[in-house]
MITORKE-724636 format. One line per 2 residues: number of its first residue (from 1); their letters; for each residue x, y, z of N, C-alpha, C. Coordinates in steps of 0.02 Angstrom, whole numbers, plus 32768, in hexadecimal, padded with zeros to 4 digits. Example, Ala and Ser with C-alpha at 12.3 -4.5 7.8 and 13.67 -1.06 7.14 Angstrom:
! residues 2
1> AS> 8294/7EE4/8186/8267/7F1F/8186/8294/7F5B/8186 ~ 8282/7F90/8162/82AC/7FCB/8165/8285/8002/818A .
! end
This chain:
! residues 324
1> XX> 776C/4379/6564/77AE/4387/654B/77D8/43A8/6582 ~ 780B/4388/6589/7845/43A6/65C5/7868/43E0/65A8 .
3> XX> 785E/4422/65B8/7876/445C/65A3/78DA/445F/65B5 ~ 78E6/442C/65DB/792A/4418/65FF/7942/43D4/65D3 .
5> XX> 7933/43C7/65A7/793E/4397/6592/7979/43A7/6547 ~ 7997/436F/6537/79C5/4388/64ED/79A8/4391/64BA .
7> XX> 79D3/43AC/6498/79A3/43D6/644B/797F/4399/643E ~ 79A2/4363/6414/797D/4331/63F8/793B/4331/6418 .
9> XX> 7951/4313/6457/7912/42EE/6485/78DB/431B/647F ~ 78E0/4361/648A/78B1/438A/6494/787F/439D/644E .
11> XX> 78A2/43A1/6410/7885/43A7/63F0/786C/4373/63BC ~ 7878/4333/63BA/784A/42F6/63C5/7814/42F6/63F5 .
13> XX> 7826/4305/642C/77E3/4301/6443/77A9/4334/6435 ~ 77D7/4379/6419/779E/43A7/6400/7784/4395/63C1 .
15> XX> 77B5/436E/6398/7787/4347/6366/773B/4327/6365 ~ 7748/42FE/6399/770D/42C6/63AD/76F3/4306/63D7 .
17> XX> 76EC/4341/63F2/76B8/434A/6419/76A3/4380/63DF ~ 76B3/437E/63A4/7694/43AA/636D/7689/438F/6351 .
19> XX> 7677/434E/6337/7659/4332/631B/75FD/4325/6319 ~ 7606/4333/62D3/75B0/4337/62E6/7583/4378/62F5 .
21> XX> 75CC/43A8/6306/75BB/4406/6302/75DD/4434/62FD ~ 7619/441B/62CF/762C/443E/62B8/7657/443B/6283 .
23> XX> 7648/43FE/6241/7678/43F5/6228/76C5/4412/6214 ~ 76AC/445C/620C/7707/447C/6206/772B/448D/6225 .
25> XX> 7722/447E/627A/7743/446D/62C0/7759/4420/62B4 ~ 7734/43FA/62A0/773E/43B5/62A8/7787/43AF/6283 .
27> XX> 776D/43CB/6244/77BB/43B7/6206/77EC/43F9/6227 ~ 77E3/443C/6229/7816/444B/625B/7841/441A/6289 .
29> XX> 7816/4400/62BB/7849/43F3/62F3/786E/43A9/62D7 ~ 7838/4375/62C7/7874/432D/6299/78A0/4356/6276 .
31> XX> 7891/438A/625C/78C7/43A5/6226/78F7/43B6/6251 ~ 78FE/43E6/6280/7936/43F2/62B0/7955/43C4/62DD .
33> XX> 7931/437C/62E3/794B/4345/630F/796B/4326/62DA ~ 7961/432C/629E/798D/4305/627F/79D0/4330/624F .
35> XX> 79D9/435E/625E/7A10/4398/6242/7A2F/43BD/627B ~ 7A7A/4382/6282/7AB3/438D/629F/7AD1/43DD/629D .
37> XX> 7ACB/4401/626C/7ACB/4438/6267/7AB1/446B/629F ~ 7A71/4474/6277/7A41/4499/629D/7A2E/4486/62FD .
39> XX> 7A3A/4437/630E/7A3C/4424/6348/7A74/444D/6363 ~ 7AA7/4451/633D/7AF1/4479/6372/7AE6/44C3/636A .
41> XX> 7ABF/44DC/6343/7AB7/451B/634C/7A81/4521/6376 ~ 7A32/4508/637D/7A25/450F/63C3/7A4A/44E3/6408 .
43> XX> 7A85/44D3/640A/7A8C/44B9/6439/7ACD/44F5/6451 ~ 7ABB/4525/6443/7AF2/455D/644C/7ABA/4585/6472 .
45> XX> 7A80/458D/647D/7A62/45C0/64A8/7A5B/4591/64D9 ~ 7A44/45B9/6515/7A44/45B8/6559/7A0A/458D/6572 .
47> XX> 7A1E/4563/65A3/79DA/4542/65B0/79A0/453E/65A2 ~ 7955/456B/65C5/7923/4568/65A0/7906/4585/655E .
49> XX> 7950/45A0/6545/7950/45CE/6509/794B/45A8/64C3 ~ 7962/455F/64DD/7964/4521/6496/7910/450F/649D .
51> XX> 78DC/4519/64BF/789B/4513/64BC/788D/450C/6458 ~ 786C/44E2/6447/7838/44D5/6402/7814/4512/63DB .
53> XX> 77E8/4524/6426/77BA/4548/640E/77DD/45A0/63FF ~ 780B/45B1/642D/7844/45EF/6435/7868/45EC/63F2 .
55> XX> 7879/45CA/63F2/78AE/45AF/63B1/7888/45D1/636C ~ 7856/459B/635A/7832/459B/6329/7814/45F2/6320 .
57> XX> 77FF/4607/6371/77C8/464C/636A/77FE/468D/635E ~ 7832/4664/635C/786B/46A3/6358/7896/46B8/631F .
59> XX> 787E/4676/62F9/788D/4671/62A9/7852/467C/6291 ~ 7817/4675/6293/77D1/46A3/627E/77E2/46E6/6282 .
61> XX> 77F4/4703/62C3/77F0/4749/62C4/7816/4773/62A3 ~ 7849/4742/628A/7880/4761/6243/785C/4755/6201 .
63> XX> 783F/4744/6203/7826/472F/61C5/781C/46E0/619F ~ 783C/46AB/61C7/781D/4674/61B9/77D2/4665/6193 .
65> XX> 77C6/4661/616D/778E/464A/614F/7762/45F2/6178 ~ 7732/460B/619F/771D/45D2/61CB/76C9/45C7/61AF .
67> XX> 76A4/45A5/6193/76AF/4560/6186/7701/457D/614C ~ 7723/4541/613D/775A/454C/6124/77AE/4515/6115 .
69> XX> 77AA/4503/6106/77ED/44C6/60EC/7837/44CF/612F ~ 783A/44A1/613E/7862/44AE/616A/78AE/44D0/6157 .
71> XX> 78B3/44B7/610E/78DF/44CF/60F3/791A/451E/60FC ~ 78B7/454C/60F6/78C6/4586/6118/78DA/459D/6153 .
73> XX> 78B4/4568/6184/78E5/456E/61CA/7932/4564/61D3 ~ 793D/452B/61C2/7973/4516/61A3/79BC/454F/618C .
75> XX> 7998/4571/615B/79C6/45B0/6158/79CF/45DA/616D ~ 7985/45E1/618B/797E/4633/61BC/79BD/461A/61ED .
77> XX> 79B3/45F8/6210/79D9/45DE/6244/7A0F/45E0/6246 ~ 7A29/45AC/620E/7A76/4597/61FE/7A98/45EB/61E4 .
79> XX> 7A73/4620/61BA/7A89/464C/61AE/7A87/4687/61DA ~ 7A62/4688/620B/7A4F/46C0/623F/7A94/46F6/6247 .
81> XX> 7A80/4732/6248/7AAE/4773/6257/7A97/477D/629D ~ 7A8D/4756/62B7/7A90/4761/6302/7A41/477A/6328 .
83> XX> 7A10/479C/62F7/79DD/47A9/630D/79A8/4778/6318 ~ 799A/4732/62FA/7975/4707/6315/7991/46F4/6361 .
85> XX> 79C0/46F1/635B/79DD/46DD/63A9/79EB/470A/63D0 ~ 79DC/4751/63CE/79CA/4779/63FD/798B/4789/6413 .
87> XX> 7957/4776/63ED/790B/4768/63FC/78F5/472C/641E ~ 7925/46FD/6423/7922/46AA/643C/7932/46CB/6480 .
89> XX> 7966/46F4/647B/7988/4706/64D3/7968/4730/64EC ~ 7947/474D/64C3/7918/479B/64D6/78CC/4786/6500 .
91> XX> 78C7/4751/64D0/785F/4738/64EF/7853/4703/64EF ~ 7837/46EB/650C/781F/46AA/6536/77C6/4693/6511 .
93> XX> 77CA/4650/651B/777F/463C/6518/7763/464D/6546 ~ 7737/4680/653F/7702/4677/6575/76CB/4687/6547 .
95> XX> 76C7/4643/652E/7676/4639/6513/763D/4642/6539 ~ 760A/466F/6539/75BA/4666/6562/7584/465F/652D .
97> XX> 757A/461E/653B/754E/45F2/6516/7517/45F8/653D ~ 74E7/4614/6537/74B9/4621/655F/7469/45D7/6550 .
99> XX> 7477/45C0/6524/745E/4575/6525/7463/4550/6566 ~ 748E/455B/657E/748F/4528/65CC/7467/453F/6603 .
101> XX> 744D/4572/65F4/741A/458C/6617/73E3/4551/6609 ~ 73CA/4544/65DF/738C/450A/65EE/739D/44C0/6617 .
103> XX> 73ED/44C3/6619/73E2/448F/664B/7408/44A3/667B ~ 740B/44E7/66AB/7424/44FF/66D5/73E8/450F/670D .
105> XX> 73A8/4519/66D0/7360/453A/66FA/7352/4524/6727 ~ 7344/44E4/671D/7328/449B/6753/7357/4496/6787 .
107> XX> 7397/4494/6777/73B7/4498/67D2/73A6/44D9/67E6 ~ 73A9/4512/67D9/739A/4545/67D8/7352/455E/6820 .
109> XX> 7326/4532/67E3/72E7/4524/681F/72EF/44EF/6837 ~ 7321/44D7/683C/7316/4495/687A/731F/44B7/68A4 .
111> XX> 7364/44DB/68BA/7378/44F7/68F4/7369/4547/690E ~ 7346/4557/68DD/732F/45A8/68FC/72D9/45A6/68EA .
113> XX> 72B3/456E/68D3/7278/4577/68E0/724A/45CB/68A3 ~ 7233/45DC/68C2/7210/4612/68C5/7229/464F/68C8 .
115> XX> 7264/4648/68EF/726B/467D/6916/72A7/46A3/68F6 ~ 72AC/46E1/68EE/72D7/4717/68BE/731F/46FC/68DA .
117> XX> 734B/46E2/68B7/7395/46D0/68C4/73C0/4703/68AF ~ 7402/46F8/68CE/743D/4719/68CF/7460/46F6/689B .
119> XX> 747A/46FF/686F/7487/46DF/6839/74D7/46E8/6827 ~ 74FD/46C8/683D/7544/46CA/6822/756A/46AB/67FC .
121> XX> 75A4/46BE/67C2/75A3/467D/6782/75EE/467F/6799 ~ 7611/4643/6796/765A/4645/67B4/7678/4646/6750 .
123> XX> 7695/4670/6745/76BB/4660/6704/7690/4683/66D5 ~ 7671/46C9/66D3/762A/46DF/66C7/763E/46FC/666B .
125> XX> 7674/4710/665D/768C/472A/662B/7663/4767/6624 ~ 7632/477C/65E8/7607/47BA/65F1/75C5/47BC/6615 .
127> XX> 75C3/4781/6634/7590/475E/6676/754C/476E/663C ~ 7543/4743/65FB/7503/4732/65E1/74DB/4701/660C .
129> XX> 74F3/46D7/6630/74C0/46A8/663E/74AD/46B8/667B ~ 74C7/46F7/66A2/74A3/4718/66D7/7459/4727/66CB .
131> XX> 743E/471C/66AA/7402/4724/668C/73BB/46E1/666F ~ 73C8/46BB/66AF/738B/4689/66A3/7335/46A3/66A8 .
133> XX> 7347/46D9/66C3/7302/4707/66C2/72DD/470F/6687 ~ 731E/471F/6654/7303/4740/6615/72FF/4710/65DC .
135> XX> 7300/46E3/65F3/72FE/46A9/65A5/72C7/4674/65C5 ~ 72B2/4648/658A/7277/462D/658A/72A7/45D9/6587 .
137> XX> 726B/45B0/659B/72A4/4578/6584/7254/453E/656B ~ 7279/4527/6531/7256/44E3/6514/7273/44AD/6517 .
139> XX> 724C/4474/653D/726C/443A/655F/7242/43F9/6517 ~ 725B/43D2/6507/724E/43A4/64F7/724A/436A/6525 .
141> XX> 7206/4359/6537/720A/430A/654B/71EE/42C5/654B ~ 71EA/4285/654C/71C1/4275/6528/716F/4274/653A .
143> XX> 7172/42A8/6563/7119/42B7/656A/710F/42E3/6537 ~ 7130/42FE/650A/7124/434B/64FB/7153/4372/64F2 .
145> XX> 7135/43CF/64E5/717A/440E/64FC/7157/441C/6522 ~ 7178/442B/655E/717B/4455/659E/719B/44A2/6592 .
147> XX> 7180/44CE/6585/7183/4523/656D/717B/4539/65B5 ~ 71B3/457B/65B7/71B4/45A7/65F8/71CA/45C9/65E0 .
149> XX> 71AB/461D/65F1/71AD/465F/65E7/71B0/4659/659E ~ 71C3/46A7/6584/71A5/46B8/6539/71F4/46A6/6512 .
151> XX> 71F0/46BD/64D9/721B/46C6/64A7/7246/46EB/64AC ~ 728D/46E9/64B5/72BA/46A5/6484/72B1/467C/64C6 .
153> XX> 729D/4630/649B/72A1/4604/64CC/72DB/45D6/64C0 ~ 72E9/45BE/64EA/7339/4599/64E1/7324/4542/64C7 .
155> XX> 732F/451F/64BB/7321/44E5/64A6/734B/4495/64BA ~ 732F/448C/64E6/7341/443E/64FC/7323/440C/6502 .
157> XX> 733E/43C6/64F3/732B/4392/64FB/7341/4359/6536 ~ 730F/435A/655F/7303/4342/6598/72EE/42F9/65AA .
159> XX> 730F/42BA/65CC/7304/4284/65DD/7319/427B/6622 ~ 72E9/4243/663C/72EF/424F/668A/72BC/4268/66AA .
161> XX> 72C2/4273/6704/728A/428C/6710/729A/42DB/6723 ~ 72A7/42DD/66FA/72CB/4347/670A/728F/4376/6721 .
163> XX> 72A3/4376/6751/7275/43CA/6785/7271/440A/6758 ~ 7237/43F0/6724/7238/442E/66FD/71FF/446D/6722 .
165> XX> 7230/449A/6716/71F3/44D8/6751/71D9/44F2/672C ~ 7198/4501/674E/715D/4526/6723/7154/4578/671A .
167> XX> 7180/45A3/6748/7186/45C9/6732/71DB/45E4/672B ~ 71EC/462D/6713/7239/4630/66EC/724B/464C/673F .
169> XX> 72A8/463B/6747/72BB/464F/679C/72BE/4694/6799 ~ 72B0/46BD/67DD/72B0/46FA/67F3/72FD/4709/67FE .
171> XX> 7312/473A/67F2/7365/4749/6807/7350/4794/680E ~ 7375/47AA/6855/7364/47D1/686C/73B2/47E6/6875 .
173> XX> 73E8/47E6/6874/7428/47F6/686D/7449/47BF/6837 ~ 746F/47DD/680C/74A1/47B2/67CC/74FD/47DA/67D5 .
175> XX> 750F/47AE/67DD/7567/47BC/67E4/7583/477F/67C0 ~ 75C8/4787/6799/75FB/4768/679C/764E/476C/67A7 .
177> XX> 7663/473C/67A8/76C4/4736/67B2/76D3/471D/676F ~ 7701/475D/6755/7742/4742/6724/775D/4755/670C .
179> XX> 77A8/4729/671C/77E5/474A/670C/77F6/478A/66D6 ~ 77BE/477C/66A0/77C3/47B8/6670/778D/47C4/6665 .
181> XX> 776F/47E6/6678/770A/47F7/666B/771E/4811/661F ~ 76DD/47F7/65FC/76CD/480E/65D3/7692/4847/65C1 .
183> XX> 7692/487A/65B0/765E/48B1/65BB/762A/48BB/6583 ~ 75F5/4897/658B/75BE/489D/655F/75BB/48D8/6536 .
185> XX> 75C7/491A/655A/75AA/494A/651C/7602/4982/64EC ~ 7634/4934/64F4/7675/494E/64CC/765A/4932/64A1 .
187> XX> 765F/4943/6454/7648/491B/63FF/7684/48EF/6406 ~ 76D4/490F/641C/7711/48D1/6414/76F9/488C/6433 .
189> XX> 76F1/4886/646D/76DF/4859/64A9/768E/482C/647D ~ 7660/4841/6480/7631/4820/6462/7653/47ED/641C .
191> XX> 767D/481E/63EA/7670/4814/63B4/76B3/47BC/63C4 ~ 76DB/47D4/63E7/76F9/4790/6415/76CB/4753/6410 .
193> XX> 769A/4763/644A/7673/4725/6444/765F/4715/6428 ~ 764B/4735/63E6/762B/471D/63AF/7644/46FB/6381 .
195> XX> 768A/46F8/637A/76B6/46E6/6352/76C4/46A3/6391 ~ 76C3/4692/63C2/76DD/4648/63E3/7698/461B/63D7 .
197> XX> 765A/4643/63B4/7630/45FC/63A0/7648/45D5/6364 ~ 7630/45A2/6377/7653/4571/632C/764E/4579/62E7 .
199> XX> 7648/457D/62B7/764C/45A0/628A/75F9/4590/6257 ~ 75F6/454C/625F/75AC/453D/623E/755E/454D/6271 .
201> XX> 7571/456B/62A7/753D/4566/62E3/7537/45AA/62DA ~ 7505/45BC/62AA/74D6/4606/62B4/74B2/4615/62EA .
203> XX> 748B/45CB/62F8/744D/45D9/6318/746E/45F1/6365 ~ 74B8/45DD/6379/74C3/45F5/63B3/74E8/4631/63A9 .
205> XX> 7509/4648/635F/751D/4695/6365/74D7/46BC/6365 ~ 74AE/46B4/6357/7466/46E8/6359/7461/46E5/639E .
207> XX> 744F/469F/63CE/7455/46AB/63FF/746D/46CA/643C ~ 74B3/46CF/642C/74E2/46FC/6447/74D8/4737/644A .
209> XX> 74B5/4761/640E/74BD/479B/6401/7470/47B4/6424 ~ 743B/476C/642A/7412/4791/6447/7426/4798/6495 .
211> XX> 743C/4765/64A1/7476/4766/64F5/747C/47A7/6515 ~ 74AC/47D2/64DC/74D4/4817/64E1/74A3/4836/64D2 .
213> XX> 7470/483E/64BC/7433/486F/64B9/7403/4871/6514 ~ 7402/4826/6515/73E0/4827/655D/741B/4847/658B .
215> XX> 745C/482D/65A1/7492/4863/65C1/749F/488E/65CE ~ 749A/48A9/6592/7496/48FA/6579/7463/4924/65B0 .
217> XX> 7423/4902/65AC/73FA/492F/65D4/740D/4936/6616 ~ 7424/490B/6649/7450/48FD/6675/7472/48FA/668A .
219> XX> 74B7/490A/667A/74F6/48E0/6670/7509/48CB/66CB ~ 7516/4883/66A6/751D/486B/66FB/755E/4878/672A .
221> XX> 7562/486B/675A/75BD/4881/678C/75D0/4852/6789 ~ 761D/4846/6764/7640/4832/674E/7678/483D/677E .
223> XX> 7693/4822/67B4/76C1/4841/67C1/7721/4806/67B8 ~ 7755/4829/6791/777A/4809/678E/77B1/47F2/67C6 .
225> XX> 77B8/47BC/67CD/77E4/4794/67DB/77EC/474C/67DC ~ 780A/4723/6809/7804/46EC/6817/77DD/46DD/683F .
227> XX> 77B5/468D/6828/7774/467F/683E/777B/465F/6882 ~ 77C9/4651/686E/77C5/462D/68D5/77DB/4667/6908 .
229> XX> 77EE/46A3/68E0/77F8/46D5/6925/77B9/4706/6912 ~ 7799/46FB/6900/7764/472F/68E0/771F/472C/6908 .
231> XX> 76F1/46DC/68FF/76CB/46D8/691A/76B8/46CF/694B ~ 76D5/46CA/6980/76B7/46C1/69CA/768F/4718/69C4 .
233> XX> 76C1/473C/69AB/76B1/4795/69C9/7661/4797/6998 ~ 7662/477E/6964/762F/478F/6940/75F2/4765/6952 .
235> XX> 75EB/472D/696A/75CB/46FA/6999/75A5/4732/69B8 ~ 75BA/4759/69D8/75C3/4762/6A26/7596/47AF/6A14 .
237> XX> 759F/47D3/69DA/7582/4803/69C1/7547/47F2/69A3 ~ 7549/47B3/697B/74FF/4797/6958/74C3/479D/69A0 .
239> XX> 74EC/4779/69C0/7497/4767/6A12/7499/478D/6A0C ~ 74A4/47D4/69FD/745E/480F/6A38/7425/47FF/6A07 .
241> XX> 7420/47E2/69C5/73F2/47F3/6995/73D3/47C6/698C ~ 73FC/4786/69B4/73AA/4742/699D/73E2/470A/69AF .
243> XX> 73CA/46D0/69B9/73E3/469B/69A3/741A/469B/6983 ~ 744F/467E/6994/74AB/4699/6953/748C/463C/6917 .
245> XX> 748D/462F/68EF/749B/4603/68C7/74DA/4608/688F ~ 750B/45EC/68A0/7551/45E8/6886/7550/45B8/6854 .
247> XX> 7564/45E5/680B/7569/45A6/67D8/7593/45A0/6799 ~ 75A3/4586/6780/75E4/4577/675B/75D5/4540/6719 .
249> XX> 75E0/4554/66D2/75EA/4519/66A1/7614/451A/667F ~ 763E/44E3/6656/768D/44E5/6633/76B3/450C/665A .
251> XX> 76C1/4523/6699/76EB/4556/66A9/772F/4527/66E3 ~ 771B/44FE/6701/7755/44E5/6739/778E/44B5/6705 .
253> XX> 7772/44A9/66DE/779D/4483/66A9/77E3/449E/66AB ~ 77D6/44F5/66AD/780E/451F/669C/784B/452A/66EE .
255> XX> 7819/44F9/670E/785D/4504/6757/787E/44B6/673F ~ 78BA/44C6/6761/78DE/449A/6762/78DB/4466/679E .
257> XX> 78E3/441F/67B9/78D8/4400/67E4/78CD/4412/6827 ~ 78FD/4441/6836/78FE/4458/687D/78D7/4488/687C .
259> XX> 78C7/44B9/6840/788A/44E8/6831/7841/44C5/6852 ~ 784C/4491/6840/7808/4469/6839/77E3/4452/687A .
261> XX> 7837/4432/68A7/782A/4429/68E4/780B/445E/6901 ~ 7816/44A7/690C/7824/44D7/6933/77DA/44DB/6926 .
263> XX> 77C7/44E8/68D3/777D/4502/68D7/774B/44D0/68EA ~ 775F/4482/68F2/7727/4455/6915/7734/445C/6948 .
265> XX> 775B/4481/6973/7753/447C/69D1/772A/44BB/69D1 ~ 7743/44E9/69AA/7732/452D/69B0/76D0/4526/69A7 .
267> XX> 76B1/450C/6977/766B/4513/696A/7654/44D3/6999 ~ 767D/44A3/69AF/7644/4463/69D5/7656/4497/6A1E .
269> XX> 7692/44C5/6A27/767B/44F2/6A6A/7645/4527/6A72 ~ 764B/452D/6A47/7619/4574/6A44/75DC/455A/6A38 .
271> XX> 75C8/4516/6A1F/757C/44ED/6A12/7576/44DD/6A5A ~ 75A7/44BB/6A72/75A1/44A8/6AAE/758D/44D4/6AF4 .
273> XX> 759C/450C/6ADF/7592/4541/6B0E/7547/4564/6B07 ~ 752E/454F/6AD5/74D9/456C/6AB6/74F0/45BB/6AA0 .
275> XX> 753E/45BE/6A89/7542/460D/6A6F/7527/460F/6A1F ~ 751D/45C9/6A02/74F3/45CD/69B8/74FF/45A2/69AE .
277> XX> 74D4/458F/695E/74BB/454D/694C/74F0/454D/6905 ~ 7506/4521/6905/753B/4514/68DC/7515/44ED/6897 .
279> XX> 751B/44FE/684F/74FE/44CE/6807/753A/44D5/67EE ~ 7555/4498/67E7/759A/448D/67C2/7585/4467/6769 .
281> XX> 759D/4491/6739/7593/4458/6702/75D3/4462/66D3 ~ 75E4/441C/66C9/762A/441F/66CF/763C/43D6/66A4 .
283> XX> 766D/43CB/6690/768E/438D/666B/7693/434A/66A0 ~ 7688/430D/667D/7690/42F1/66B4/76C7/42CF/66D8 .
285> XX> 76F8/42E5/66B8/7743/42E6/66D9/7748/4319/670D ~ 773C/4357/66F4/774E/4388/671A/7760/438B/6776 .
287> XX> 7714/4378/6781/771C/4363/67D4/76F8/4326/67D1 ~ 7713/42EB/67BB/771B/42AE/67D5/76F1/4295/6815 .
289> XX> 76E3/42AD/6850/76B5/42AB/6880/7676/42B3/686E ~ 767A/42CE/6837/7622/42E6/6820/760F/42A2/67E5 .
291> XX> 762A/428C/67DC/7624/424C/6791/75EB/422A/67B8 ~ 75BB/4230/6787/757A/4201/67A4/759C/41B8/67A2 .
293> XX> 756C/4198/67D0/7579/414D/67C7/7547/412C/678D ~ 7524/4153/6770/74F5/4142/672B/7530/4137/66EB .
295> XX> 753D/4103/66D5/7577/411D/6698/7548/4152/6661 ~ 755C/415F/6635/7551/4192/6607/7589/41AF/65DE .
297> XX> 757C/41CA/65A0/75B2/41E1/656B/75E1/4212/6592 ~ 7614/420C/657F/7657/422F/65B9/7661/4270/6596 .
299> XX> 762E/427F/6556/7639/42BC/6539/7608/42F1/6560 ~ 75D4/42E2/657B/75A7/42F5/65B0/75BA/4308/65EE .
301> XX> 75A4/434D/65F9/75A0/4378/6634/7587/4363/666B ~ 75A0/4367/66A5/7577/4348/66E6/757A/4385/6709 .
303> XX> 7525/4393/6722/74F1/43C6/6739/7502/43A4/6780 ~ 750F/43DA/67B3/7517/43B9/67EE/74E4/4403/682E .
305> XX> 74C8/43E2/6863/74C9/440A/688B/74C0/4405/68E8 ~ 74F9/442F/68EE/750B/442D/692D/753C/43F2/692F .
307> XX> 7563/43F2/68FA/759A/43C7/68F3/7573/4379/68ED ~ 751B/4367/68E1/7518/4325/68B6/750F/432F/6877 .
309> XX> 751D/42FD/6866/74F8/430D/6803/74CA/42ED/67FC ~ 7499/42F6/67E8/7465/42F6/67D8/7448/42F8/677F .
311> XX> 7480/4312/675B/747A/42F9/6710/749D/42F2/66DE ~ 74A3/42D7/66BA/74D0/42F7/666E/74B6/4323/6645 .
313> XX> 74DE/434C/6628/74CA/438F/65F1/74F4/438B/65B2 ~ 74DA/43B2/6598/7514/43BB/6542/7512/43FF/6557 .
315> XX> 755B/43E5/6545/757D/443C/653B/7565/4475/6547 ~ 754E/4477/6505/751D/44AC/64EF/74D8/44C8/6505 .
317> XX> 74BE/4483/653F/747E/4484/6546/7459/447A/6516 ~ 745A/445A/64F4/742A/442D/64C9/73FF/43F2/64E2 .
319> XX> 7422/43D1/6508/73F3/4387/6537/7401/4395/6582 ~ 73DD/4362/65B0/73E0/4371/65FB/73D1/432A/6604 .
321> XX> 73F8/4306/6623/73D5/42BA/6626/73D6/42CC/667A ~ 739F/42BD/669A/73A2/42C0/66DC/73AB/428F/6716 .
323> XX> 73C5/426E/6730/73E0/422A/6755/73BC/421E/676E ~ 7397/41CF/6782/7360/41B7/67AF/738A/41CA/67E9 .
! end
């Protein structure tokens, strides 16, 4: 889904990419692509502020009733005293779905091996997925499950010949960049993310919350700004501590074209230079240079590293198809 794209367009396509998980996102967004109304009232906020998921999590946080009739959106909206749409302008998606960790692991150990990495997340929000250490992951494939480390284990289904590693990666430094960190041990900030999961998906609000429990013990460096003036300095601070591995999912979507350019010269320089190992997983529009030449569903994530790709993913981390 093009976060730059017009109301309609955008939330049709959040239709079809909720389909199948989330039915009262699904009738939400046809419901808002097809009500001229409600389209001109989000077409009154600010660029990435007409976002689906912002929209919707910002009429939850008033009280929207989610699972729930769109109806109610409908009015929340059309009737708003101004406070749903100061929460739309106030906070941003930064979902951390820490599911993409089972198919983040395997590049993970492709490019740092054994050996304790420097671990940096470009777009980190309360930097949950700084933490591949601490979660277990269950691979489905058709040999079998492939199980690593203990409980909670994350759960994916795996096709292809994917470099599944045998033991969980060492991180010996964890940092991230973004524009608005989110701080694991605020109740406001957590209780945020908890409210941008979809509304029928428990199994990933429990998850979440065990996320912010692992965090908590830790809390990782977060430091805010922009990711294209941000990371070279933080690059450059990760080496004293290991290996830098630079990595990013759903997050470049949110630059704009020339955003996009800047950050593919910016990471194929710094790959190029051996200052770190770059895992991009990402839409497959997004950076266009990375689109496998395998076709595959265009709703699917492409896992890339060192600027090749090497797989498709869901979203969520649910599957990992790995490319011959």
């Amino acid at each position: 889904m093009d976060p730059y794209a017009d109301v309609v367009e955008q939330y049709t396509a959040f239709a079809r990419h909720c389909h199948g998980e989330s039915p009262c996102f699904e009738e939400w967004s046809l419901g808002v692509a097809a009500d001229p109304e409600v389209v001109a009232w989000i077409a009154t906020l600010p660029g990435l502020k007409k976002q689906p998921n912002l929209v919707f999590a910002a009429a939850r946080w008033h009280g929207v009733p989610a699972p729930g009739p769109y109806a109610a959106l409908r009015r929340a909206l059309l009737d708003d005293d101004g406070s749903i749409r100061e929460t739309v302008l106030a906070r941003s998606t930064q979902t951390n779905e820490v599911g993409r960790l089972a198919t983040l692991v395997p590049a993970f150990a492709r490019v740092a091996g054994a050996r304790p990495m420097a671990l940096i997340e470009v777009g980190a929000s309360a930097g949950l997925n700084l933490f591949p250490d601490r979660w277990g992951c269950a691979w489905t494939t058709s040999d079998g499950m492939v199980e690593l480390g203990s409980e909670p284990r994350l759960p994916c289904a795996v096709t292809g010949p994917a470099p599944l590693p045998g033991s969980q990666p060492q991180v010996a430094w964890r940092g991230g960049i973004d524009l608005d960190p989110l701080d694991v041990t605020d109740p406001d900030a957590t209780a945020w993310l908890e409210n941008l999961v979809w509304p029928e998906q428990d199994e990933r609000r429990e998850r979440l919350r065990q996320a912010v429990a692992v965090a908590r013990t830790v809390p990782p460096r977060i430091v805010r700004g922009d990711l294209l003036d941000a990371l070279p300095g933080l690059v450059e601070e990760a080496a004293e501590h290991g290996p830098v591995v630079v990595f990013h999912t759903a997050v470049i979507a949110y630059l704009d074209d020339a955003g996009r350019e800047r950050f593919w010269s910016l990471m194929t320089d710094l790959v190029a230079s051996g200052a770190c190992h770059w895992v991009s997983n990402e839409g497959v529009r997004v950076l266009p240079r990375l689109a496998p030449s395998e076709p595959g569903p265009p709703d699917l994530f492409v896992l890339a590293i060192d600027g090749r790709p090497v797989a498709r993913t869901h979203g969520h981390g649910r599957s990992l198809h790995w490319l011959r």
